[in-house]
N, C-alpha and C positions, 0 to 999 in steps of 0.2 A: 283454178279458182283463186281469187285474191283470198291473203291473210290480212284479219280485220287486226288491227290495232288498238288499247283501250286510251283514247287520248280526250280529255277532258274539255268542256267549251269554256273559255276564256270568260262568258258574261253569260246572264239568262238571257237574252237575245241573241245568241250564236249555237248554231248543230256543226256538228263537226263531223266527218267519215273521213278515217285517216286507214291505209291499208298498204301491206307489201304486196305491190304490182310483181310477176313473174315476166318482166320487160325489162330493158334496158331505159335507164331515164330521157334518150333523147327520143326515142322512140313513142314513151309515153304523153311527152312532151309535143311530140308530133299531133300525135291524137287530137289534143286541144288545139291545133294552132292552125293546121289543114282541113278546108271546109270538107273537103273530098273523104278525109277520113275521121271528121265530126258524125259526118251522114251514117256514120256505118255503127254506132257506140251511144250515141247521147243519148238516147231516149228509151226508156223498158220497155221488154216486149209486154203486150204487142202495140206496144208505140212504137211510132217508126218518126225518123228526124228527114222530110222529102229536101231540105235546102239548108244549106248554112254560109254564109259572107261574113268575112272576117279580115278587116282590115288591123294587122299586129303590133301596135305599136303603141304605146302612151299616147291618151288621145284619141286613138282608133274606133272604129263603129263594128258594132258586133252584132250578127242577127243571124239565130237561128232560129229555126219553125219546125215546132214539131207536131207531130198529128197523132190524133186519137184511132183509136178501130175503124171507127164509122168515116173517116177521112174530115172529121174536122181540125181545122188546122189551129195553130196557135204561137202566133210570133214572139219571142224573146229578144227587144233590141235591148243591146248599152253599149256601153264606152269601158274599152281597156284605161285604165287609169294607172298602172305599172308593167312593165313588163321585163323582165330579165331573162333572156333565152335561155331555156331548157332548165332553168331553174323557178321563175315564179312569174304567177298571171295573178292579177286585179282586177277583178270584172263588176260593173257595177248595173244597174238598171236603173238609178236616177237619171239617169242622163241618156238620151238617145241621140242619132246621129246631130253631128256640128254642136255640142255640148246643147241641146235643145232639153229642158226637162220634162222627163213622162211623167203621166198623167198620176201613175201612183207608185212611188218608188217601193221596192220590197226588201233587195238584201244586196250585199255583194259579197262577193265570193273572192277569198283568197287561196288560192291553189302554191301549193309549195311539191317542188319531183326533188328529192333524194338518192343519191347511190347510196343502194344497202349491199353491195357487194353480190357475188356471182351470178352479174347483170340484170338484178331485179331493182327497183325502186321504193322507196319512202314514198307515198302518195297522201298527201295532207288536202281537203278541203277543208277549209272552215267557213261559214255562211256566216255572216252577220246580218241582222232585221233590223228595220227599225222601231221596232215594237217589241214587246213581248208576245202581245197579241198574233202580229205578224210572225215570228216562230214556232208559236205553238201552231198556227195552221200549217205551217210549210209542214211541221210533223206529223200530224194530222191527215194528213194530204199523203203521207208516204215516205217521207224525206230518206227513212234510215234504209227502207227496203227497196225504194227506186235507187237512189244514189246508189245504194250497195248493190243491187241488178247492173246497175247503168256502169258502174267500176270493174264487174267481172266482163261484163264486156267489150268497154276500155283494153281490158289484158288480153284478151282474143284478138282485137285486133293489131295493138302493138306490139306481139308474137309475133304476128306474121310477116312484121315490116324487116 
């Protein structure tokens, strides 16, 4: 099980889930970045993630789909907007494939992997909203206890890589 972190949010518009992953950073790093092993982490049980496409790169289109119990489904596109391997992702949802803007932006997510030493990782999200509004529902909605489900099993699976 990951150890939680107490790290503060930058604005009242940003949640933050920062935790020592028991992985190795590139490992971790993997997780985000291979759809194959997106599929297997992203989503709290018993949500399940049936597809993810990720093209890695500044600029890139990003879309994963995740599904509820009942099997309805639920697409998450955007665009990588930084990318530094195995150290930090930039994920936005303004913007969907070919820089096209969706219909209603919500947040983007800056992901940072740390080495903390005997091959475990620094794992930083921070979410930025463009609302206040829009943060407090992301909260609302779960944020601290899915994220934090969805990051213990993050580390299940980049153990085993």
């Amino acid at each position: 099980m990951t150890t939680k972190l107490d790290i503060a949010p930058g604005s009242d518009r940003e949640l933050v889930l920062a935790r020592i992953i028991d992985a190795p950073r590139e490992n971790v790093y993997r997780c985000w970045t291979e759809p194959k092993l997106v599929t297997q982490w992203f989503a709290p049980k018993p949500w399940t993630t049936p597809r993810a496409e990720m093209d890695v790169r500044s600029g890139g289109s990003s879309l994963v789909v995740m599904a509820g119990p009942d099997g309805d489904e639920f697409p998450n596109p955007g665009i990588f907007l930084e990318v530094v391997p195995g150290k930090k992702i930039v994920l936005t949802d303004a913007y969907t494939k070919a820089w096209e803007p969706s219909e209603k932006p919500f947040m983007t997510l800056v992901l940072t992997f740390e080495d903390e030493g005997e091959g475990k990782t620094r794992y930083i999200a921070r979410v930025a909203h463009w609302s206040v509004t829009d943060r407090e529902e992301h909260e609302k909605m779960g944020f601290h206890e899915g994220w934090g489900q969805c990051a213990d099993q993050l580390e299940e699976v980049a153990k085993r890589l």
